[in-house]
ZAROKE-510215 format. One record per atom (N, C-alpha, C): x, y, z; residue in one letter. Coordinates in steps of 0.02 Angstrom, whole numbers, plus 50000, padded with zeros to 5 digits. Each point is the difference from the previous one (the first is absolute). Example, Ala and Ser with C-alpha at 12.3 -4.5 7.8 and 13.67 -1.06 7.14 Angstrom:
REM residues 2
506604971650390A;499555005950000A;500455006050000A;499825005349964S;500425005950003S;499615005550037S;
This chain:
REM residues 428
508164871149338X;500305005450039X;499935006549962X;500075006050015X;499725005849992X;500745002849954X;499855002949951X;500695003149981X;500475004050046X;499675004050036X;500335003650069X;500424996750036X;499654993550014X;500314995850057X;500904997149952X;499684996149938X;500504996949954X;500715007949979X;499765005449996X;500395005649970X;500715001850071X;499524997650049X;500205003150060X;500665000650014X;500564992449983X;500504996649987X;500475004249990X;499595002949934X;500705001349945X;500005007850009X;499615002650042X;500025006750019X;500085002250074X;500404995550045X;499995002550074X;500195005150015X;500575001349966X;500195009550024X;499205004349989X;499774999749964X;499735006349970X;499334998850049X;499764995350037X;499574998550045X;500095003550071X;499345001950050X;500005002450045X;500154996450053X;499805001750072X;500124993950034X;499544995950022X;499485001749987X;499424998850020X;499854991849924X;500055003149954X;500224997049934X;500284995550004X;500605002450008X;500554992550037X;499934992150049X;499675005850049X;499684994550057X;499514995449971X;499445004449960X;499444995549963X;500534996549950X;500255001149944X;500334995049970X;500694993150038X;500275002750027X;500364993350062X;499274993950019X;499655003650040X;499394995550018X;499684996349938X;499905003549963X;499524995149933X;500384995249984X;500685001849974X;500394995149991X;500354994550030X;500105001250083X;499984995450042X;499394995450009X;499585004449994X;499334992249977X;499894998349946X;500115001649953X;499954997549935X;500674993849987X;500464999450037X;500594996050004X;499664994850041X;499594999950028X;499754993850061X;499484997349941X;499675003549962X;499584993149965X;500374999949943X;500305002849964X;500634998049930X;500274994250038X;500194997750078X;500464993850007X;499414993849982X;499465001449965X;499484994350037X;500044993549940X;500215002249929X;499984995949951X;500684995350038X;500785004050019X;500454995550022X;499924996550053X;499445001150051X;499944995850051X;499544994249979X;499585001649941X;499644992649956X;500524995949975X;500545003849984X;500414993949940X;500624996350063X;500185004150054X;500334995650060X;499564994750041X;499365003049990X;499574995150019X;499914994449938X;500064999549927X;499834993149973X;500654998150014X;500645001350001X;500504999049985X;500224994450063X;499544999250054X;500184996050048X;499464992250006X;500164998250042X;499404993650002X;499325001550016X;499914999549949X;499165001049969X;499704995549959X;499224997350029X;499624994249946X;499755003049929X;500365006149981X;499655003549954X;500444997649937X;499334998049942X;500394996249946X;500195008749945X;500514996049939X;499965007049977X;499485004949990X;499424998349975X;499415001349969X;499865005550055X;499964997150054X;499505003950062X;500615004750011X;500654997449998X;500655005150037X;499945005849939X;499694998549952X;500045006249961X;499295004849991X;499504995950029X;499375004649992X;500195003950086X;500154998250047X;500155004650058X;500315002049980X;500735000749960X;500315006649980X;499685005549975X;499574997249945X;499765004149982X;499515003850011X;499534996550039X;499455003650063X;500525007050041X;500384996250042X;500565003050027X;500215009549985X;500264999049934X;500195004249967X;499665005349961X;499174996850009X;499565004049965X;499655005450087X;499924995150039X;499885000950065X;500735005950017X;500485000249999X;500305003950015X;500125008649960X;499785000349925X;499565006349966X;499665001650033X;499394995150024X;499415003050025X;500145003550055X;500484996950056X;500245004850071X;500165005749954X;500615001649963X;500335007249988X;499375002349983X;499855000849950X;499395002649990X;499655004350063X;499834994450028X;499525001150067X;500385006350026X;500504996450032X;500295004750048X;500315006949991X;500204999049938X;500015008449966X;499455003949989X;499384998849980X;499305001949998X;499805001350083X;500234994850043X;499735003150064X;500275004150021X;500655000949998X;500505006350015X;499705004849994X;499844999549930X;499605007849964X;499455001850024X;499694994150018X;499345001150022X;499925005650068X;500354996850053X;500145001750059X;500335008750010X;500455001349941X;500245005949968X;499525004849980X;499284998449989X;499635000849989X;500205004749908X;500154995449941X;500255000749949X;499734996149955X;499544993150053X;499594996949934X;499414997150018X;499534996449991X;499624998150027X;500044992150022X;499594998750034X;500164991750035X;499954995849940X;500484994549981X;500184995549968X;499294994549998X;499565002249975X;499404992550027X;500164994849953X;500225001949936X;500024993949936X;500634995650029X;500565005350032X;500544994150001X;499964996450045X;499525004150069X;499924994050051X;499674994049992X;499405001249943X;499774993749988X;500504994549957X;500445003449956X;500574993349967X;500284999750053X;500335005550055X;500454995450061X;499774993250021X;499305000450034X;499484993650004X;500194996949966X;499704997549930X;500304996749937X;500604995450010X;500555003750021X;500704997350000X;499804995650062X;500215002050046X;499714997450052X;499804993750013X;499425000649963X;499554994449994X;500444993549980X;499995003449940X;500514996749930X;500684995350019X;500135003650053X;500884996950037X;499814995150045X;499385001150043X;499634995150046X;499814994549975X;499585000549945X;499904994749939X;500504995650011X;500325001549984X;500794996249964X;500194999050036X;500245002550063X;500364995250048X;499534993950050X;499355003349998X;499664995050019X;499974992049979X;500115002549908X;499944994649946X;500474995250020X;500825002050052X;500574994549991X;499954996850052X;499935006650073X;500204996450065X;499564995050011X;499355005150021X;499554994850021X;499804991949944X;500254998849948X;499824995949964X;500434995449997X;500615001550019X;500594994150018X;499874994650077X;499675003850024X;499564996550045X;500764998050087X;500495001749986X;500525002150029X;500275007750013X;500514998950062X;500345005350010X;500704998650017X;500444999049965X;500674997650004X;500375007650030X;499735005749968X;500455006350016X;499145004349978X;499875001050070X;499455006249997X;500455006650034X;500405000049981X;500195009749995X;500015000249939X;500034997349965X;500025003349911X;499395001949991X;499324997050023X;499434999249991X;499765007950032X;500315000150089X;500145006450030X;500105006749941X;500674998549974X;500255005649967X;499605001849946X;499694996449943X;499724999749965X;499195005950026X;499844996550055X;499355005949992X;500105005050044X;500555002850040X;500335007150017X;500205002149977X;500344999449935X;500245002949961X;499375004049950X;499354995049981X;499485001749978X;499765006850053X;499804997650027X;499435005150062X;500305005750016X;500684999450009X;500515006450052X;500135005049943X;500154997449935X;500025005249944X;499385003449992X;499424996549989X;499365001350008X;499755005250043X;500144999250060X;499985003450052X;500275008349992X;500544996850004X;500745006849979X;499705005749961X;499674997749925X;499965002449949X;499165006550021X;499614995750048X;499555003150021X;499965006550061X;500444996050038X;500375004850064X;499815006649994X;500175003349947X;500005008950023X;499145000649993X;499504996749965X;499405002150012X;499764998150081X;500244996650020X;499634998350065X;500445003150054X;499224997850069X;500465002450068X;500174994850045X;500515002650048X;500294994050032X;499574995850028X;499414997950022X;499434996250009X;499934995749943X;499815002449945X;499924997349937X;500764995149994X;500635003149997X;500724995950002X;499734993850038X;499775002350063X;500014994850049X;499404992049990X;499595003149978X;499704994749977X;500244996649927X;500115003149956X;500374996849930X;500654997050030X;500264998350057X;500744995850031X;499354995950015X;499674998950033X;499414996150045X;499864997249963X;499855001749902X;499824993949971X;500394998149947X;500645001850011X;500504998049961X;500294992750029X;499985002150068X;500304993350057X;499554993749984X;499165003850013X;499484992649996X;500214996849925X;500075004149949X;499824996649921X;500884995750019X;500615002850031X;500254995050009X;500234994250038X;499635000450046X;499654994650047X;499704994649953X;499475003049966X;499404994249963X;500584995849962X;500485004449947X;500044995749938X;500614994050056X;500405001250068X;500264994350015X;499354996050011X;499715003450035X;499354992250028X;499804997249920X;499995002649958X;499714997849940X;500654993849988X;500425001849993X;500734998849979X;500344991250042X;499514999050045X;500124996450070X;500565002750038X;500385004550000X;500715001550054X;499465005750043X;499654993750060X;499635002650066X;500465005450054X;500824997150010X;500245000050022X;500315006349993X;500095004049942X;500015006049955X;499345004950018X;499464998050027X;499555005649976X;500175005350047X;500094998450071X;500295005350051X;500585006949984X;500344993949961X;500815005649961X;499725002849950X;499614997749948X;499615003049958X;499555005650010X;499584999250055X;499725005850029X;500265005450027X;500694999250052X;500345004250015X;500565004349941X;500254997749965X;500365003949958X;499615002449954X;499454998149978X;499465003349939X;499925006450031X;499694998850085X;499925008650028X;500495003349999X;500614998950031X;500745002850018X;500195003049948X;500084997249942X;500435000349933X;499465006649976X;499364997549987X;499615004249950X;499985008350042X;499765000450082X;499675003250038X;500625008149991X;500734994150019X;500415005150015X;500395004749927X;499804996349947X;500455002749931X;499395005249984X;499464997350012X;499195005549981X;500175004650055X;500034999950034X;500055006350069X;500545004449978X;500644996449997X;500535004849971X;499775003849937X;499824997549960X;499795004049929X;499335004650021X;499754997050051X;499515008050024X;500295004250025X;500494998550009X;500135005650064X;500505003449944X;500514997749939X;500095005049959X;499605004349968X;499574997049987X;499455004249938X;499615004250051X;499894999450091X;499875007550014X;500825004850030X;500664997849989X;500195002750010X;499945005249928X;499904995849943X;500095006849942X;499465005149994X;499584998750031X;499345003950008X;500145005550056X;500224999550052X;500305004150043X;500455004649965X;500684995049956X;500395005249973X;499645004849941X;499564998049971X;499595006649964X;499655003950046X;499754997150053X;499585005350023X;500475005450039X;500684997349989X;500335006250062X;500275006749938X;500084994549959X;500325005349939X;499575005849956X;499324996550024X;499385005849982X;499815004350042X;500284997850065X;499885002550048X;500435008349974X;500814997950008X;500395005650002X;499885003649938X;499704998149935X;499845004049947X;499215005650021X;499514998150054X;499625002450045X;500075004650023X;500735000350036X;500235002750068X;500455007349947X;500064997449957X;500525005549956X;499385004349945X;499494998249996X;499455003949953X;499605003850060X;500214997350083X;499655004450024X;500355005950044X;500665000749983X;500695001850029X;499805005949935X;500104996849931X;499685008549942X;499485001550038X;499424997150005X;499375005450000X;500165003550057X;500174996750077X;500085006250043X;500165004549991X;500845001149960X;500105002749994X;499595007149948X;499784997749944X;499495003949958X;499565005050069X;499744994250019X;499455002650039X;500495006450045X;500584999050033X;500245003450058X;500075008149942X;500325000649958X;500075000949928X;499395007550002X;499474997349984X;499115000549964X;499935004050071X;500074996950060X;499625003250053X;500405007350016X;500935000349992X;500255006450026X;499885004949950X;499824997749930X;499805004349946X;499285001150028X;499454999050000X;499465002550035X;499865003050064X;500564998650032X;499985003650074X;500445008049998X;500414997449941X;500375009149978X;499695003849953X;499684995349961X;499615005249927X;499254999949996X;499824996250039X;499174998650005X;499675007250022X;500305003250073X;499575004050028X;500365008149959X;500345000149964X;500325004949954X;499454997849938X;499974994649989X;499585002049931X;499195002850002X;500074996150054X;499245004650037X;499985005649996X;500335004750043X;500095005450009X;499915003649927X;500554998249969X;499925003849933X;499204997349965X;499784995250004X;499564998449969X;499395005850012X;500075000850088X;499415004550024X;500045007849978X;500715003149999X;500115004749988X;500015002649927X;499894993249933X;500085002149959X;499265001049987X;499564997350021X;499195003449998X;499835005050032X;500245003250061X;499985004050017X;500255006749936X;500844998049984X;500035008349928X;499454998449960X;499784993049967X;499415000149932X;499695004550033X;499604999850060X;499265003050023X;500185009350012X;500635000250015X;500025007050026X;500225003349921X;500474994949970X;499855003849923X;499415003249949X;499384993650034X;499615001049941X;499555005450034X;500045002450066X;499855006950012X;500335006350010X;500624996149970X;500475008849982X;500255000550060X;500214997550041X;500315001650071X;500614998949993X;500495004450023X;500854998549995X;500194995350026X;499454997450042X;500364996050048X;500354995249962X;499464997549960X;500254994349964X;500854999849969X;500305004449992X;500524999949978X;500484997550051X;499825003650061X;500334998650073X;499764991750014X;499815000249974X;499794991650000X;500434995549978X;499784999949930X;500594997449949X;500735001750024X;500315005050024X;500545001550017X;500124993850047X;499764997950058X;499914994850064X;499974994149964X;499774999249945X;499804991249967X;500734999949979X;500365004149955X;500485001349981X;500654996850029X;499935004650076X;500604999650037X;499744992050049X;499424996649994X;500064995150046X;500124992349935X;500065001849952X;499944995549946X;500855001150000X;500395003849988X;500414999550015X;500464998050058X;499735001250065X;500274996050044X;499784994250017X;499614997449974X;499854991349977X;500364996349969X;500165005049940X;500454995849948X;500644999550028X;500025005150057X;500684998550048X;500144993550043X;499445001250026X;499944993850059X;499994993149972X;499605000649921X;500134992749970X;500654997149985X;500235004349979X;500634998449969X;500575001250046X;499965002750076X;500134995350066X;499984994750004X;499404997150016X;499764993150010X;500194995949945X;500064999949925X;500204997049968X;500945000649995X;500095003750028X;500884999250022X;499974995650053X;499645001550036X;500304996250057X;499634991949995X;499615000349953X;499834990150001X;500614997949964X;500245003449937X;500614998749950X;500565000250029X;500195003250064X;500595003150018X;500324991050020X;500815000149974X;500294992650016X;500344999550050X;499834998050054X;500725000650057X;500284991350009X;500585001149980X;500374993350022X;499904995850044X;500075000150074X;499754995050058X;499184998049969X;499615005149996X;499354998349979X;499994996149947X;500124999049963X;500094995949926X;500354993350021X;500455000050048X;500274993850003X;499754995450071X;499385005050022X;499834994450048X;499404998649962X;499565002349954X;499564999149954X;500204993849948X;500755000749985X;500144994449950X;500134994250066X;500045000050043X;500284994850025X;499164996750030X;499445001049992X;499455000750039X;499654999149927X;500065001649941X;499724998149951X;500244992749970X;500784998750014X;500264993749971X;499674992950024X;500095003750068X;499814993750040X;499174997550016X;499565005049992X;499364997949970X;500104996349920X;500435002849970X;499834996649933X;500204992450011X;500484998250074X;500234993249988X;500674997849972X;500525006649998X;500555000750002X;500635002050055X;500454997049994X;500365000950064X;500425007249974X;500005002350057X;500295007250005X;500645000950043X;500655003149956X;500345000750046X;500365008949972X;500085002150095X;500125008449963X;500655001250048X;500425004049967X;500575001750017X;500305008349988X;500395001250056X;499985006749996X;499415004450025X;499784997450022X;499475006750011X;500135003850068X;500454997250046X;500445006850032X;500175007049979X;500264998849935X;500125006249973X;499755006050001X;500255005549987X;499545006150027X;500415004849931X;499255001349955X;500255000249938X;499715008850005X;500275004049944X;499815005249996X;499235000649955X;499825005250017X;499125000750003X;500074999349902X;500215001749977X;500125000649922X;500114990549979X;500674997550018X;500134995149991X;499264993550025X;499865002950069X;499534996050024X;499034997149944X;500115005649971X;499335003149940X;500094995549954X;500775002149983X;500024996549943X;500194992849994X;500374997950059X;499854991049988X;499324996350024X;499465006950037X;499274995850002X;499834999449953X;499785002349941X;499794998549930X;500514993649988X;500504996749985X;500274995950018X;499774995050012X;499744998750067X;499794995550031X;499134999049983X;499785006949988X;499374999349990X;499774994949941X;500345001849935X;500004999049949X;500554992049977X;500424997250038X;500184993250003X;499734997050036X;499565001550040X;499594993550054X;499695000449972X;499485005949952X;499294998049962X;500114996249951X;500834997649973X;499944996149936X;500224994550048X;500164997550051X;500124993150006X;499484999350043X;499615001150012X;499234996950006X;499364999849949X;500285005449951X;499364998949935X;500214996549924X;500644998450024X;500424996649929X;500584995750014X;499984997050051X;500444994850018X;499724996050056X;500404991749980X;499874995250045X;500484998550050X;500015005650038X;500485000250028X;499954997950074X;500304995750042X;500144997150081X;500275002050033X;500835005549975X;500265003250044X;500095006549971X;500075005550060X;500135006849970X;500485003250041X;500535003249983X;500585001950033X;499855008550001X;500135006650028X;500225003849979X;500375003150065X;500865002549949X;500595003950054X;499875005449989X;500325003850046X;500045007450004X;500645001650007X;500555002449961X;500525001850027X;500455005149987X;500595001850034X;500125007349972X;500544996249951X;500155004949940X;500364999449958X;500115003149941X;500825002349989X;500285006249963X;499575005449999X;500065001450060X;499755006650053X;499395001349953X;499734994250029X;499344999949981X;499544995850035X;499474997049962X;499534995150032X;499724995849952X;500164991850008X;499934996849963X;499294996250036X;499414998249952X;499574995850010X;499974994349963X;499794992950019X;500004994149952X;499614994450039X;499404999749940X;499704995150012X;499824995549947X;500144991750053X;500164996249973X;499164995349992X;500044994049962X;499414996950025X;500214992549934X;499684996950007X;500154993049978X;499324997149970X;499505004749973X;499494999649935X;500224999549945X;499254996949952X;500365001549932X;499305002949957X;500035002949952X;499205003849983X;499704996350000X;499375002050017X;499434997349978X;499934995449955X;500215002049923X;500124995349928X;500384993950034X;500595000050038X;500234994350008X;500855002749990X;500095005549956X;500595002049980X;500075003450059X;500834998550014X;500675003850049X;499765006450013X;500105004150035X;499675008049979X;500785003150017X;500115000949936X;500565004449987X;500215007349951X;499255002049982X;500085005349961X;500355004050013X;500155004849962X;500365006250014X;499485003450011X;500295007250041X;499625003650035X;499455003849960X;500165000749928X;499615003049948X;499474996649980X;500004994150039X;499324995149955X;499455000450054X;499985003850031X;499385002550049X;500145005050031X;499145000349972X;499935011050043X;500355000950060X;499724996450068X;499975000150058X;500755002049998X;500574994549983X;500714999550020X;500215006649942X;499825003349954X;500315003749952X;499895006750040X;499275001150018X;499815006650058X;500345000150052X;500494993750029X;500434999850054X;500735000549969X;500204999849947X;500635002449960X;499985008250015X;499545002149954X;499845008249987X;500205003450078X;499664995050030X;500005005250081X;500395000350038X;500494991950007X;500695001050017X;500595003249968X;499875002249920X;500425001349973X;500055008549993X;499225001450037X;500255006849995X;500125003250071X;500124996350054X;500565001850051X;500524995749985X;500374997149960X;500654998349978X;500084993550018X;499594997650020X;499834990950022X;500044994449933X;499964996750025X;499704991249938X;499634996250031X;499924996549926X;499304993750032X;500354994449944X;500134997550035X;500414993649946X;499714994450024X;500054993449944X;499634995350039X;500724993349965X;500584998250052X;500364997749991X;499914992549971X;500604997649972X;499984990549989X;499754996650073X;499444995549989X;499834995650071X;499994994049975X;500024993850060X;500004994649991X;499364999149962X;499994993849969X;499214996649966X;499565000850055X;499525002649967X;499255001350043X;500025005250031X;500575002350017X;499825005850039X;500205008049966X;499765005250036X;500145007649957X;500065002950069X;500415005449973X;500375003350037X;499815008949992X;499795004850066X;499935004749953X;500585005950053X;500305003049963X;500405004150031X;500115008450008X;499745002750043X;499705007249980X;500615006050047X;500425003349980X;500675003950037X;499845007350007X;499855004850037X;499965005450024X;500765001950015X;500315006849971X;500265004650044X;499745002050093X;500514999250036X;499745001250063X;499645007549999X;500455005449939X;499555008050006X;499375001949968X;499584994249991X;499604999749943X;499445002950048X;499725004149948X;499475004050024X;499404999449949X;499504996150024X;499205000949943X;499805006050002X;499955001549930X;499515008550000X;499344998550005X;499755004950045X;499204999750003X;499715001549932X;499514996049997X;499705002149961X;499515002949968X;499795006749948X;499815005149963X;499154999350020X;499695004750017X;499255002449979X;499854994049942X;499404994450005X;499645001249962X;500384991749986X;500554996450024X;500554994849977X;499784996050080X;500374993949993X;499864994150054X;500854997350022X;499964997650057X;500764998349998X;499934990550007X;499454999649943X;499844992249989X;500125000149951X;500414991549961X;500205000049947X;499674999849949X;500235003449939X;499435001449933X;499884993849956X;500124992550029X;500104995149947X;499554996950087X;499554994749955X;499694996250043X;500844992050000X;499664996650061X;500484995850029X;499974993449957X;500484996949950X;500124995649978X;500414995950015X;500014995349977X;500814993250008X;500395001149973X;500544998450025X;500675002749968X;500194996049943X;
C-alpha cells in the first residue's frame, strides 16, 4: 500500500473531500481482502480432510496470497489515479498465488476421493478467486468483471466434479458467479465513483482559474479600450512636435502642449478605471463570496444581508469579506462557511465563521498580526475607529470578526495611491 493511502488514517481532518472519499474507499477494500487469512483459518478450523502439514501450507499460501491482493489493489488504485504505472510484476506473483492455493487444495479434495462436506471445498476456492478477483477489479471493465465471475463459477464447478459432490456442481456454479460478479461490480463501481470525485474537484479548481483570467482579461480589455486610442494619439502627435521642431516651427511647442494635456487626462481615466475595478461594495462582495464558496465545494450560509448599511460602513466591511473568503478558500479545509451581518453598539458587526483548519494541518488561530492580508485589515478598520479581532472558536474552526462605527466614512484615496491593500493576502 502506498504511504498516502497508510498516512491517510492518522490525518483525516487535515484531508480534503475528495481525499477523504478516496481514502474511506481504499480502505473499505483493503478490509475485504485483510478478512481473507481469517476466512482460511475458520475454514481449517471446521471439518476438513486436511492433515496438519497441508492445513498449514494453505495457510500459508493463503496469507502470502493475501499481500499479494494489497499490494495489487493499492498499485491499481494508483494506477487508475493515474499516479503509477500498471503493476505487471505483481500481476504475475498474483498468478503465482493463485496457482499455488489451487495446487493445494486440489492436493486434499480431489484425493480423498470423497465428499462428506463439499462447501468447505466451495469456500476454500471463493475465497481464493473472489480475493483474486477483488484485488484486480479497478484495472478492468465491467465486461472484463463479467467474464472473471464466468470463470470463477466454472474453476468452481470443476474442483466439485473433481471432488465427486455432482450434486454440488450447479450450487457451485451459481454462487462462484453471484458471490464473485456482485462484490467485483461493487468495488467497480467505487473506484469510478472516486474518479468522478477527482474529476469534479478539478473541475471546480478549472472553473475558479478561469473566473481569474476573465476577469484579468475583462481588466486588460477596459484598460485598452480607455488608454489604447489616447496612447496613440499622443504617440502620433509626439512625431508630429519632433518633425515641426527639427524645422524650427512653433508649432511644435503647441504640440507638446496637446501630448501634455492628453497624457494627463489618461492618467485620469486610468486611475478611474483602476478605482472602479478596486472599488468594494458590500452586496457585491457577498454575492461573490457566496458564488465563490460554493464552486469551491463549500456550504454557504449568509445572514443579514437585508441591511442597508451606510456607503462608508458598506466599503469598509467589503474588504472584509473580500479578504476572509480569499483565506478560507486558499488556506483552509473548510465544508462550511457562515457569514452575519448585524447591527451592533451603533455600529456594524461582521463575522465569519468556517470550520477549516490550515493547510499544515494546524487550527488556524493566529492573531491578526501574523498575516499581511488580516494586519492591512486591522490598519483600515482601525483608522475609521473599527476592529478586526479574531475571537476563541471551537476546535477546527476560526472565527473572524470585523466592527465598523455606523458613521464611518473611507477617505478616498490620494493621486498616485490605490484603495487596495498594501500587504499581499496571507493565512491568518
Amino acid at each position: 500500500m502506498t504511504t498516502s493511502a497508510s498516512a491517510s488514517l492518522f490525518r483525516w481532518s487535515a484531508l480534503s473531500n475528495p481525499q477523504r472519499f478516496e481514502a474511506y474507499n481504499r480502505w473499505s477494500f483493503y478490509s475485504f481482502l485483510a478478512a481473507v487469512p481469517l476466512l482460511s483459518l475458520a475454514q481449517l478450523a471446521g471439518p476438513t480432510p486436511w492433515t496438519d502439514a497441508q492445513g498449514l501450507t494453505y495457510l500459508g499460501v493463503m496469507m502470502a496470497h493475501t499481500v499479494v491482493c494489497l499490494v495489487v489493489a493499492s498499485r491499481s488504485f494508483d494506477h487508475i489515479l493515474g499516479r503509477m504505472p500498471l503493476p505487471r510484476r505483481m500481476l504475475v506473483g498474483l498468478a503465482g498465488t493463485v496457482s499455488a492455493g489451487l495446487v493445494v487444495i486440489a492436493a486434499v479434495y480431489p484425493g480423498v476421493g470423497r465428499a462428506e462436506d463439499p462447501r468447505a471445498l466451495l469456500y476454500a476456492v471463493l475465497i481464493l478467486l473472489v480475493s483474486a478477483l477483488l484485488a484486480v477489479c479497478p484495472l478492468i471493465k465491467a465486461p472484463y468483471v463479467a467474464i472473471g465471475s464466468g470463470l470463477t463459477a466454472l474453476v468452481a464447478a470443476t474442483f466439485a466434479a473433481m471432488a465427486g459432490a455432482l450434486n454440488y456442481i450447479p450450487v457451485a456454479g451459481f454462487v462462484g458467479l453471484a458471490l464473485s460478479l456482485s462484490m467485483a461490480l461493487s468495488m467497480r463501481i467505487a473506484v469510478w465513483m472516486v474518479l468522478v470525485m477527482w474529476d469534479l474537484d478539478r473541475r471546480r479548481e478549472v472553473d475558479a482559474r478561469l473566473a481569474v483570467a476573465e476577469e484579468r482579461l475583462r481588466f486588460s480589455r477596459d484598460l485598452h479600450d480607455v488608454f489604447g486610442r489616447t496612447l496613440s494619439t499622443v504617440a502620433v502627435k509626439s512625431e508630429l512636435a519632433a518633425a515641426l521642431t527639427e524645422r524650427g516651427d512653433s508649432r511644435g511647442i503647441e504640440e507638446m502642449e496637446q501630448v501634455r494635456s492628453l497624457a494627463e487626462d489618461a492618467l485620469k481615466e486610468v486611475r478611474e478605471v483602476v478605482q472602479g475595478y478596486r472599488a468594494a461594495d458590500l452586496p457585491t462582495e457577498m454575492a461573490g463570496a457566496r458564488a465563490i464558496l460554493t464552486a469551491s465545494g463549500i456550504e454557504v450560509r449568509v445572514a443579514g444581508e437585508h441591511l442597508h448599511l451606510p456607503a462608508g460602513a458598506q466599503r469598509a466591511l467589503a474588504w472584509v469579506v473580500r479578504e476572509g473568503v480569499t483565506n478560507v478558500v486558499r488556506h483552509s479545509r473548510a465544508t462550511e462557511c457562515t457569514l452575519e451581518l448585524s447591527e451592533r453598539d451603533e455600529g456594524y458587526l461582521l463575522q465569519i465563521t468556517n470550520d477549516g483548519v490550515a493547510a499544515t494541518g494546524a487550527p488556524m488561530t493566529a492573531r491578526p498580526a501574523g498575516g499581511s492580508g488580516l494586519r492591512g485589515l486591522t490598519e483600515r478598520l482601525g483608522a475609521l475607529g473599527g476592529t478586526l479581532q479574531i475571537p476563541p472558536a471551537p476546535p477546527e474552526h476560526f472565527v473572524l470578526c470585523a466592527w465598523v462605527p455606523g458613521h464611518a466614512e473611507v477617505p478616498r484615496p490620494a493621486h498616485g495611491t490605490s484603495d487596495h491593500p498594501s500587504h499581499p493576502t496571507e493565512s491568518p
